[in-house]
C-alpha positions, 0 to 999 in steps of 0.5 A, spaced: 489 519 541 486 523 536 488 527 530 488 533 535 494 529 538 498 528 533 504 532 534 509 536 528 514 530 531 509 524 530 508 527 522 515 527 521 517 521 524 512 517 520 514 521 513 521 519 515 520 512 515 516 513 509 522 514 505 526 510 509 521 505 513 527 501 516 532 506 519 535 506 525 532 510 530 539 513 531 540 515 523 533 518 524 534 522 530 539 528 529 535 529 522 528 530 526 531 534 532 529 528 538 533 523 541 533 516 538 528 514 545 524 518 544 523 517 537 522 510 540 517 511 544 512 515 540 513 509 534 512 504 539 505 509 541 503 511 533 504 502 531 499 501 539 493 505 537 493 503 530 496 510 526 501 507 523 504 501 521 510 498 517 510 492 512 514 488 507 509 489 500 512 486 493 519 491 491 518 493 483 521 487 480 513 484 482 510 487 476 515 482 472 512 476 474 507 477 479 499 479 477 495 486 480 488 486 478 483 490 481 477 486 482 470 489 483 464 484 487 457 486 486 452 483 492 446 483 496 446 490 500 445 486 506 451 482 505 456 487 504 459 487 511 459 480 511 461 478 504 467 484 506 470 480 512 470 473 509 474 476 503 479 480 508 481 473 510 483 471 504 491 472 502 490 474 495 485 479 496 491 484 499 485 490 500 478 490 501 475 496 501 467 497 502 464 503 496 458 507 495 453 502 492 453 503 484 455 498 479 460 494 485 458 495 492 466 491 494 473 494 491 478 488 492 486 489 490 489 482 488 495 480 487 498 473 485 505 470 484 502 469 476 496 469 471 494 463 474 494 464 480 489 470 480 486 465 475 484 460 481 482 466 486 477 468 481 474 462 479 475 457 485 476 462 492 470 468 490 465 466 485 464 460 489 462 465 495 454 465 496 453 472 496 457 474 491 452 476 485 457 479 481 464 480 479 469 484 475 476 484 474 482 488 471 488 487 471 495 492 472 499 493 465 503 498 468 503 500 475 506 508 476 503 509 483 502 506 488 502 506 497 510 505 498 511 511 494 506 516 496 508 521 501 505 526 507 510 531 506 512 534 512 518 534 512 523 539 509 527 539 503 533 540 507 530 533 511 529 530 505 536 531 502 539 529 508 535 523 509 536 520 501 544 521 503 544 517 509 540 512 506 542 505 504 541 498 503 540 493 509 546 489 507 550 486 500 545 486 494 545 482 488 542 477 484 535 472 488 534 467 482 528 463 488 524 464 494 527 459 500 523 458 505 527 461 510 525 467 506 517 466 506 518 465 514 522 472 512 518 475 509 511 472 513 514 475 519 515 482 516 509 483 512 506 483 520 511 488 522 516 491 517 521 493 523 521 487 526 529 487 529 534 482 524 535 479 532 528 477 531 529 474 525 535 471 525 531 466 531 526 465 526 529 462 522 535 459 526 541 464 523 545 469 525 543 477 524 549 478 519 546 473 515 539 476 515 541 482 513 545 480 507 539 477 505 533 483 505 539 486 501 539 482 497 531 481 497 531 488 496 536 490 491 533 485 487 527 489 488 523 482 490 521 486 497 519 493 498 517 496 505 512 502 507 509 505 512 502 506 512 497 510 516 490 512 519 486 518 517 486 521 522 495 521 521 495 523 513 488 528 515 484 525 508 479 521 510 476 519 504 478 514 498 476 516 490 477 511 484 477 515 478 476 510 472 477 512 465 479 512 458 486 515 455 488 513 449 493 508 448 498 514 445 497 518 452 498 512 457 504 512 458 504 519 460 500 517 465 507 518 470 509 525 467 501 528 468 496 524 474 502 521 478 504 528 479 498 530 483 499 529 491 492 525 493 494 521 488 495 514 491 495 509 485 495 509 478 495 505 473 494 502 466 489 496 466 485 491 461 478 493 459 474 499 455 476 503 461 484 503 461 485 508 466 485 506 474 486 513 479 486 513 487 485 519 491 486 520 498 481 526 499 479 532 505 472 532 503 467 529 499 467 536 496 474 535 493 472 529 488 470 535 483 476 538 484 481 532 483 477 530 477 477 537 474 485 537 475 486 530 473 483 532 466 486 538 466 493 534 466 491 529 461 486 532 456 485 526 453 482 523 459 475 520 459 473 519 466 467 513 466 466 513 473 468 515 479 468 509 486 468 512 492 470 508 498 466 508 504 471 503 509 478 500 508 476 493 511 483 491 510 490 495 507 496 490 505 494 485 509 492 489 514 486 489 518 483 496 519 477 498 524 471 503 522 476 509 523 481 506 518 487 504 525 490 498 525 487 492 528 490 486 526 494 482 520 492 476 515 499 476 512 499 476 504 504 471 501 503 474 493 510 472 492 
């Protein structure tokens, strides 16, 4: 299945469980103008040959207490594929992306339950690896794009309207003051599969569905876990990955949401620690496109000095999940950042 064979449905149906990754086939099916077997079965084909996938990542109260960092490793040119598949194994290292060699040859997300924790990762998990040369880090003091919020924009605003007002919690919300250990078996089962059944969980952890349900509500509500649903070049038609870093004065920063998160290849943005103080990626056509993006960017946001630009080469691993030179799933090494 190529991008050839990723019909009008398939865009939709993915862009549908991108706002709403855990609906019911049956709420999504009068919307998309299939039956709900129908939609079953291309989902079950898209999540097969690695197109697309759902996952439980950290909702927006992470930022709270949680730590991002944006880790770039220099190594040896001939270490760069091993060093990337024993970084993939690591929970902290949620995203592990090869780029053109420059000042890092390796482009990592982070993401920890604390300071503390990135602060082991660092020092006792990376530095310590033989081929690690050299290591950069910055970290996320405001987050105003990330993958859960970006959009392949092929549904209508017809759809889209109608979509938000079926929506709805998967149960009561309220408070969570602390992780159980049900809910980490929860959430572990759920960063593998997003859609994995409440019956599914229930088993899991010896309750019933009803329970379940109650509680992602309220693990959602309290914005403790989000969901999203991510997808393969081949099914989003841009190959390629820019990381813009800059300087903004701090007066703009926070306008960053208002200028550079309105553009649509903008997959994550954010304001970091360090000289360079603003940290963009792009999903892009070509490489071609990069001047361009960098051009609208700056035409945005004025103030912006773009200091460097990282091109990805190959996403190893997105979110805890692995990915094959095509960037399809291939497997899970599940994140625990919570």
């Amino acid at each position: 299945m190529d991008s050839a064979t990723v019909s009008e449905l398939d865009l939709a149906l993915v862009h549908a469980l991108q706002v709403r990754p855990r609906a019911a086939w049956t709420d999504l099916a009068p919307l998309l103008g299939a039956t709900a077997v129908t939609l079953a079965r291309r989902w079950e084909r898209l999540t097969a040959e690695g197109l697309a996938w759902v996952s439980a990542v950290p909702g927006p109260a992470f930022p709270r207490g949680g730590c991002t960092a944006f880790v770039f490793v220099r190594c040896a040119p001939a270490a760069r594929e091993r060093l990337a598949g024993r970084l993939a194994r690591l929970r902290e290292a949620v995203t592990v992306e090869l780029v053109a060699p420059g000042r890092a040859d390796l482009m990592l997300d982070v993401l920890t339950p604390d300071l503390a924790g990135a602060a082991r990762f660092l020092g006792e998990e990376l530095a310590v690896l033989p081929d690690v040369l050299d290591v950069e880090c910055v970290f996320a003091t405001s987050l105003y794009a990330e993958g859960s919020r970006w959009r392949l924009g092929s549904l209508d605003a017809a759809q889209l309207s109608a979509l938000n007002r079926s929506g709805g919690a998967d149960g009561a919300g309220g408070p969570v003051s602390d992780l159980t250990a049900s809910d980490h078996v929860l959430l572990d089962a759920l960063v593998a599969d997003g859609r994995t059944r409440l019956t599914e969980l229930a088993d899991l952890i010896g309750s019933s569905a009803a329970t379940v349900r109650r509680r992602l509500g309220r693990l959602t509500a309290s914005g403790i876990v989000a969901f999203r649903c991510d997808i393969a070049p081949a099914v989003s038609g841009l190959p390629l990955s820019v990381t813009f870093r800059g300087r903004a004065p701090a007066s703009d920063v926070n306008r960053l949401h208002r200028t550079l998160a309105t553009l649509p290849e903008c997959r994550l943005l954010a304001a970091v620690t360090g000289s360079a103080n603003v940290l963009a990626t792009y999903w892009l056509r070509d490489i071609g496109s990069v001047q361009q993006r960098e051009t609208a960017a700056c035409a945005q946001l004025p103030s912006l000095d773009v200091t460097e630009r990282v091109l990805g080469m190959r996403t190893v691993k997105r979110m805890g999940h692995l990915l094959d030179d095509d960037g399809r799933r291939v497997g899970v090494c599940p994140i625990r950042p919570w």
